[in-house]
C-alpha positions in Angstrom: 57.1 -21.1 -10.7 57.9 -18.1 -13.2 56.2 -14.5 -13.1 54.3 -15.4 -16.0 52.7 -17.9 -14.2 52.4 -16.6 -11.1 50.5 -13.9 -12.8 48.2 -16.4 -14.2 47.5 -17.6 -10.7 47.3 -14.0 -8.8 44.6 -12.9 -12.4 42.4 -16.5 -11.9 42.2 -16.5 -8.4 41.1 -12.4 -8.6 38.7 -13.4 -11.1 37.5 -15.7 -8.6 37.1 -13.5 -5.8 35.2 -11.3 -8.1 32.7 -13.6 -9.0 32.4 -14.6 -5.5 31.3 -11.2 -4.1 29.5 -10.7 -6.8 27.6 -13.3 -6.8 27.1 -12.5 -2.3 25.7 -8.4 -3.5 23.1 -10.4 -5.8 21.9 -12.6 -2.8 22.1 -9.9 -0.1 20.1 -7.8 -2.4 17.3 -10.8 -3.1 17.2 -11.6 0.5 16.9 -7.7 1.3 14.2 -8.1 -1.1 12.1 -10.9 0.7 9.1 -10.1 2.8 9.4 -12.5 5.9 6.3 -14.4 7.3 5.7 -11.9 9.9 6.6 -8.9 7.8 3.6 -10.2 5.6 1.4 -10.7 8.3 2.0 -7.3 9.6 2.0 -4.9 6.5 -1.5 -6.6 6.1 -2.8 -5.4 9.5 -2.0 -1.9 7.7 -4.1 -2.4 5.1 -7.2 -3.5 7.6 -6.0 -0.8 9.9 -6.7 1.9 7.2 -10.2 0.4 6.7 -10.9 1.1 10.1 -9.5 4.8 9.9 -12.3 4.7 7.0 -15.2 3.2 9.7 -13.6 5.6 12.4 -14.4 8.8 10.2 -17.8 7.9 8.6 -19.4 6.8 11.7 -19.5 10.6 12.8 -20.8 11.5 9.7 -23.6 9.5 8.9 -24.6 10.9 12.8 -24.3 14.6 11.4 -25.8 14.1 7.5 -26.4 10.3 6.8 -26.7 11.5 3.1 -23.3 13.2 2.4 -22.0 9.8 3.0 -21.1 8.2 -0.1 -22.8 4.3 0.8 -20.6 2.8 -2.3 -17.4 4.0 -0.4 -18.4 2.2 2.8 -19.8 -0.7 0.8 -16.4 -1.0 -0.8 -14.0 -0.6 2.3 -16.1 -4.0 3.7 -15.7 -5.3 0.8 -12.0 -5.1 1.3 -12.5 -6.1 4.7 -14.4 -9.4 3.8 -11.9 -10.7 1.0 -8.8 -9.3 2.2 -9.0 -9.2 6.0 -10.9 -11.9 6.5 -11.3 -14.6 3.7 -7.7 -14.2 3.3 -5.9 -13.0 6.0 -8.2 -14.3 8.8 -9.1 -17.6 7.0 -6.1 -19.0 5.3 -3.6 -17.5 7.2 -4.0 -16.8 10.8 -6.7 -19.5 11.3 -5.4 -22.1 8.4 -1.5 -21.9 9.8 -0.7 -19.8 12.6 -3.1 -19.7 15.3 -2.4 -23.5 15.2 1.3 -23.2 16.0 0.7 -21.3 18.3 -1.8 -22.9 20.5 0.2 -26.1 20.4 2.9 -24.3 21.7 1.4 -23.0 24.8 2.2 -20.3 27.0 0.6 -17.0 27.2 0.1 -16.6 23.7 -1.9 -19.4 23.3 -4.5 -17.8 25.5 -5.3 -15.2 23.2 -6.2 -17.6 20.5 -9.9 -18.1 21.2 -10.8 -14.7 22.2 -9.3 -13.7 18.5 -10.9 -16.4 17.0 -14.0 -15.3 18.7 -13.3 -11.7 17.6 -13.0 -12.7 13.8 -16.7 -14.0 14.0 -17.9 -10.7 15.4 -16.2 -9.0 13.0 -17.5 -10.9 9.9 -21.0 -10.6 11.3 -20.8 -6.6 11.4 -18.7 -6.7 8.1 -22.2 -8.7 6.6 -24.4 -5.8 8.3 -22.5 -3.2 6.8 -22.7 -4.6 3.4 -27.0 -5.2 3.7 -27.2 -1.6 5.1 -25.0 0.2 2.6 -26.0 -1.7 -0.9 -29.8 -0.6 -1.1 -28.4 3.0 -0.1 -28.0 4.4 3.9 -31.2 5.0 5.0 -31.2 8.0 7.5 -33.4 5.9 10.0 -30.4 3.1 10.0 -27.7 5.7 10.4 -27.1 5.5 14.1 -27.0 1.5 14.5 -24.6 1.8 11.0 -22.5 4.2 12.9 -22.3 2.3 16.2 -21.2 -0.8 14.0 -18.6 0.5 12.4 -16.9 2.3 15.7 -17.8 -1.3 17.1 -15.5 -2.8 14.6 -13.0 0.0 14.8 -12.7 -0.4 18.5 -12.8 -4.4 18.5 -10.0 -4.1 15.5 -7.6 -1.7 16.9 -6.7 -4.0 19.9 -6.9 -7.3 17.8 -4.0 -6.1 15.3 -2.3 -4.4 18.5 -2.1 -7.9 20.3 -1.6 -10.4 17.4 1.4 -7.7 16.2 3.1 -7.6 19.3 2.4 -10.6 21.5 1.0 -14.0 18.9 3.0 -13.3 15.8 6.3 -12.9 18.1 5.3 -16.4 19.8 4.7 -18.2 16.8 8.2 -16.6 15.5 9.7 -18.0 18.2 8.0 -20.9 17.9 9.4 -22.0 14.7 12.9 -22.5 13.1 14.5 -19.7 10.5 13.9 -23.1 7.7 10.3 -23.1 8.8 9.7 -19.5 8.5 11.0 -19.2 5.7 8.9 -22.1 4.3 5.9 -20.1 5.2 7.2 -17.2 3.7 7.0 -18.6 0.4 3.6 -20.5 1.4 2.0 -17.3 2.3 3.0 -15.8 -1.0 1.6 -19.2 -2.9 -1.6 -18.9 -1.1 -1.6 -15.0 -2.2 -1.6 -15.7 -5.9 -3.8 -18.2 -6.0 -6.7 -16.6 -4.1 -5.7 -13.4 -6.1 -4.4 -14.2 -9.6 -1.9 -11.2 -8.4 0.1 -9.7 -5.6 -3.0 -9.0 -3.1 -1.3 -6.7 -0.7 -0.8 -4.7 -3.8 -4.2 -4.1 -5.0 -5.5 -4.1 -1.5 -3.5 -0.8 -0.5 -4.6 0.5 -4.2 -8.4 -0.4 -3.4 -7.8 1.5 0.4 -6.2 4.2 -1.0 -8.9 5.3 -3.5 -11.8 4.6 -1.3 -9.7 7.2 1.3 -9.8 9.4 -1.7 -13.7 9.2 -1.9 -13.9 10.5 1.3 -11.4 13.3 1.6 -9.5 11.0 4.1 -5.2 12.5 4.0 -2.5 11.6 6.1 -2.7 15.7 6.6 -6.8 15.8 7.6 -6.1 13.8 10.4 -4.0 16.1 11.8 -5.5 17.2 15.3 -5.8 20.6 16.1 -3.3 21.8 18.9 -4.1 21.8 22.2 -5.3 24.0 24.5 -2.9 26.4 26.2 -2.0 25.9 30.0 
């Protein structure tokens, strides 16, 4: 073989390599890109998790001055709660495909199921009082039972998330193959845009976000105050 073409061969076979890694950074950088199944699941929890900041904070406040309470803010955070949290999320995903799995796969995960299962009920029950007792207005006589809901909720909530995030979505992880999580990956996001018509985690965090604005809720106003001094 001559220089020329050995030079031929040494350029094609760079060229190759080229378009090799190339072609590796543009996968890398879609599959960096990809919200997993669980990932999904989870960064959801944050959405509900700020509605229950919301329930945390008002509950006080409809104790001090029901009135000062803006009833379209709360009516709108259990709005969010009832088509997000739990028509979506609660329905057609944790109920529809996960809480399944899990179950069938035993062990101590699937012990939690029906308590959760039972927990969603509660929840939808209080979401459906909130909603009758904030859309004619808050009446000051209702204030008390309204707050006691909502830190009801709050409280229920809080360990619900804490146990689904670190106990059943790990077991139904485990549970199933890298192929099958994947599959639900792109399931999850299906079921997204058709109950949606868009990207619903997106709108949800917008829809949080302003009603936190409604209500003078910041990441900086819930800082504590320092504690005392020993």
């Amino acid at each position: 073989m001559d220089q020329l073409e050995q030079r031929r061969g040494f350029l094609t076979f760079a060229g190759m390599s080229l378009a090799l890694a190339a072609c590796k950074a543009e996968k890398d950088e879609a599959d960096a890109g990809d919200v997993s199944a669980v990932e999904d699941l989870m960064r959801e929890h944050g959405v509900i998790r700020r509605i229950l900041v919301v329930y945390r904070e008002a509950a006080p406040r409809l104790r001090v001055n029901a009135a000062a309470v803006p009833p379209a803010a709360l009516q709108q955070a259990a709005l969010l709660m009832q088509s997000f949290g739990e028509n979506y999320h609660e329905k057609l995903l944790e109920e529809g495909h996960l809480f399944p799995a899990v179950k069938k796969a035993g062990g101590a995960a699937a012990s939690l199921i029906d308590p959760l299962l039972a927990q969603h009920q509660r929840g939808r029950e209080i979401t459906d009082y909130v909603l009758s007792s904030t859309k004619p207005g808050i009446v000051s006589a209702n204030a008390e039972a309204l707050a006691s809901a909502l830190e009801g909720f709050a409280r229920m909530y809080e360990e619900h998330a804490a146990q689904e995030d670190t106990i059943v979505f790990q077991a139904w992880k485990k549970a199933l193959s890298k192929k099958q999580l994947s599959d639900m990956a792109e399931m999850f996001e299906e079921i997204e845009h058709k109950t949606f018509g868009k990207d619903g985690f997106d709108d949800a965090r917008d829809k949080i976000a302003s009603i936190e604005g409604e209500l003078g809720i910041t990441l900086a106003s819930l800082l504590p105050p320092p504690p005392p001094k020993t």
